[in-house]
N, C-alpha and C positions, 0 to 999 in steps of 0.2 A: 894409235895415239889418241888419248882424251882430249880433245877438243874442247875450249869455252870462249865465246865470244860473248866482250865488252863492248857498252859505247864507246863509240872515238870519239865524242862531245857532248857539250851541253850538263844541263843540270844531273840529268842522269847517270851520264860517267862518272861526274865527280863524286855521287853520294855511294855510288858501286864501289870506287878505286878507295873512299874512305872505308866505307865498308871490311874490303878485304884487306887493307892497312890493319885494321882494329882485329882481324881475324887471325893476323900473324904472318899475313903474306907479302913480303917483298915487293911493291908497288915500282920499285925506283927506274923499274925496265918497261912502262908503260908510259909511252910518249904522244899516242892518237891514232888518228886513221893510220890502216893497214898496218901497224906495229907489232909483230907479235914477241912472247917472252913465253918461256917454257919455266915453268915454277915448281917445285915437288914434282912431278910427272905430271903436268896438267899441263898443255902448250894455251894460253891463253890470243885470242885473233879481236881485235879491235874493230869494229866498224858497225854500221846505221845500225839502228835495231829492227831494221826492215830487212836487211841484207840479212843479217845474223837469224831471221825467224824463218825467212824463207831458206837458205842454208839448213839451217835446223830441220825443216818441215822435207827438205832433201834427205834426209841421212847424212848429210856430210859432216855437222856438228852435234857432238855430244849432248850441249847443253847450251842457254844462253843467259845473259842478264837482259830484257827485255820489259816491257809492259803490259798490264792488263789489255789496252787496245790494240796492241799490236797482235797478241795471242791471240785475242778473237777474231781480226782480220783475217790470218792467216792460219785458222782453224785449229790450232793449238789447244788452245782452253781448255782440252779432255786430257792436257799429258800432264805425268807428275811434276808438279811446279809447289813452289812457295811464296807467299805475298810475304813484299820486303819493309813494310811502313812506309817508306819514302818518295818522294816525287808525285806524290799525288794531283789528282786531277777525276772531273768529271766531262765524260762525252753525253755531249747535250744537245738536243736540236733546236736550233737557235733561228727567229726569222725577225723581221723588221719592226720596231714599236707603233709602227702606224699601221701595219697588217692587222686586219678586225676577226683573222683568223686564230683562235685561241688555245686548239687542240690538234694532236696529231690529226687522227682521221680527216679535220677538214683539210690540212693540206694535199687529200686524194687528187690525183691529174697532176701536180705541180710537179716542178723542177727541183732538185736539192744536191749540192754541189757539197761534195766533202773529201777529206783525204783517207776514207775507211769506208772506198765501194762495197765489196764485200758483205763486212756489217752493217750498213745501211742496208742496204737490199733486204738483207735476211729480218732484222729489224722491224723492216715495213709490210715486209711479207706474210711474215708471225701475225700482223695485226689487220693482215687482208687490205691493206690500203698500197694502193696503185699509185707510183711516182716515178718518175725518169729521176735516176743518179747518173749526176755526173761527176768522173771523177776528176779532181783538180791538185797540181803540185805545189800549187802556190798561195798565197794567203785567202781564206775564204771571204773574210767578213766581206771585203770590198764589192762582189759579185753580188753579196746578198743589196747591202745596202742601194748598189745603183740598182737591183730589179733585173736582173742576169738570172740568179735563183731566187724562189720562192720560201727558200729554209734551206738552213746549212748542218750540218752535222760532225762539229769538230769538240776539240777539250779545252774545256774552261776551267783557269787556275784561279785565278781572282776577280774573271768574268771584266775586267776592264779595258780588254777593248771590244767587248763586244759593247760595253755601254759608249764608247771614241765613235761607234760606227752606227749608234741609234737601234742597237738589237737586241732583242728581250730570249730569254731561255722559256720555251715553248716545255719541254719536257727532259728533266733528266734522265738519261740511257741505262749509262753504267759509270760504276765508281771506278777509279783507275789508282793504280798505283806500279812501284816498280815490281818486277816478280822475275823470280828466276824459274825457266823453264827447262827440264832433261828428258833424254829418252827414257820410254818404260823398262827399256834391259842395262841402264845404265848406272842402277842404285847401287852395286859395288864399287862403281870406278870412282864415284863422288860421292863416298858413302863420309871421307876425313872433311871434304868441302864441303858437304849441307850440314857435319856435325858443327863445323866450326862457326859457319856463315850463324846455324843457330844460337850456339850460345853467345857470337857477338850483338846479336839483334836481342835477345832476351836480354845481359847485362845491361842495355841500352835502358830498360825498362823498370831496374832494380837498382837499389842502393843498401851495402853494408850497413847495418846499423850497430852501435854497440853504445853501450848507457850501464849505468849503477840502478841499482831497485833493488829496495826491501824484499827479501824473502820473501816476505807474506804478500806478498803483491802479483807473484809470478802469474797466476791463473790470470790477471787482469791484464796482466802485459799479453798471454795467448788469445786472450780473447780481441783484443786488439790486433795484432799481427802474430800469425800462427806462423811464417818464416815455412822454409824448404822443407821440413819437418818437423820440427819443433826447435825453439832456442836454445843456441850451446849457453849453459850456467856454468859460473866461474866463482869460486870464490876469491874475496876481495885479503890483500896480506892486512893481518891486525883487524880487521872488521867485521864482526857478526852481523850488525846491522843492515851491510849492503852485502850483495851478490853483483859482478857483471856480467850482464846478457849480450850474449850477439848473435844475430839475426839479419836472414836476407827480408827485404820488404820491398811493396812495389813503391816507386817512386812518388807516384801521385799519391799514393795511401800516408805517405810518410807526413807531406805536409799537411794532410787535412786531418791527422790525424795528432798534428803537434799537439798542444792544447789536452787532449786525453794524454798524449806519457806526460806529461807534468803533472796533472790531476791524479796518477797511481805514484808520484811520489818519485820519477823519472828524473835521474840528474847526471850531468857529465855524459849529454846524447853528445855522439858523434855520427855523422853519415858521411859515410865515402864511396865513392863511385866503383863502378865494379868492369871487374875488364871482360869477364868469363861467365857466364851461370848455364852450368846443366844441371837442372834438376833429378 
């Protein structure tokens, strides 16, 4: 059986379970911890993405929806994966605003309490600086703040409680985000779920276009947005004068780029969201 473990909570489940909603898959049998639903031939298993990585790093699951930190804890990071845009975050080492220490290196000899022993260790070790990790299951900042550790090493979304707890970001780590990780002999069994997962993450990123323009315009319209390959032209009933074009474009290019199709003489734009894009 193909194995795929979900989170059972939090923000990362929900942007997954939308995810594979947008992908085409049946969501409605996904209820949380320990839940599982078997979909197209895929048995899909809910639970932490701690559980789920170290599973995975077993053999016993196919593949996971999980995180950049969580892969590199648990030594992942070299398997075929894919970054999924979403749920972002940075791991950063974090220590007290009134600490006169400013750089890694100085905090050599200290203590640093984090929920990612592992990549800590490895971390400080790359950079030849000697620290006692401790690992902790429970909120960092508090430990740093009263003077327990020296510097903490956890992920910062909006960085605001590390500022509730008076602690400043020393060095950022690594960029994080959600990423789906699979085994390396696993690329047929998930060859229709990484087609699909892509082209819903790509259409995320693109918008249909379709508008009137002069004939004689068309080279300026390519030069502005050259589309998937080049723009379908249509002709317009009863009008020489116009042609309609349509065309994929990326989303951000669309708006910054209103202003130029009105300038080649662009009328009757339409942009509609896309559900699908392989290119």
């Amino acid at each position: 059986m193909t194995r795929v473990a979900l989170p059972s909570r939090g923000r990362l489940r929900d942007e997954v379970i939308t995810l594979l909603d947008h992908a085409g898959f049946s969501v409605s049998a996904f209820r949380g911890a320990d839940a599982r639903a078997t979909i197209e031939g895929i048995e899909f298993i809910e639970m932490r993405p701690r559980d789920a990585a170290a599973w995975l790093a077993a053999g016993r699951l196919t593949a996971a929806f999980i995180s950049t930190d969580i892969a590199m804890e648990f030594e992942l990071d070299g398997w075929p994966y894919a970054d999924l845009g979403f749920a972002k975050s940075d791991l950063v080492l974090a220590a007290r605003d009134d600490d006169e220490r400013r750089e890694a290196p100085e905090f050599a000899g200290g203590v640093v309490a984090t929920h990612m022993p592992a990549v800590t260790r490895r971390w400080f070790a790359e950079r030849s600086i000697d620290v006692t990790v401790v690992p902790m299951g429970g909120a960092l900042e508090g430990v740093c703040a009263a003077g327990l550790a020296d510097a903490i090493v956890d992920l910062r979304e909006t960085g605001a409680s590390l500022v509730r707890n008076r602690l400043r970001v020393v060095e950022e780590m690594q960029a994080c985000q959600a990423r789906f990780v699979r085994t390396v002999e696993s690329g047929s069994e998930l060859a229709d779920l990484e087609l699909r997962i892509g082209a819903a993450l790509d259409a995320r990123q693109r918008q249909y276009l379709l508008l009137h323009l002069p004939p004689e315009r068309l080279d300026d319209l390519t030069a502005l947005f050259h589309g998937l390959a080049a723009p379908t032209v249509l002709p317009l009933s009863e009008r020489d004068d116009l042609v309609a074009a349509h065309l994929v474009v990326e989303r951000s290019d669309l708006w910054a780029k209103l202003g130029a199709l009105r300038d080649i003489g662009a009328t009757g734009i339409v942009a509609l969201p896309t559900d699908a894009v392989l290119p």
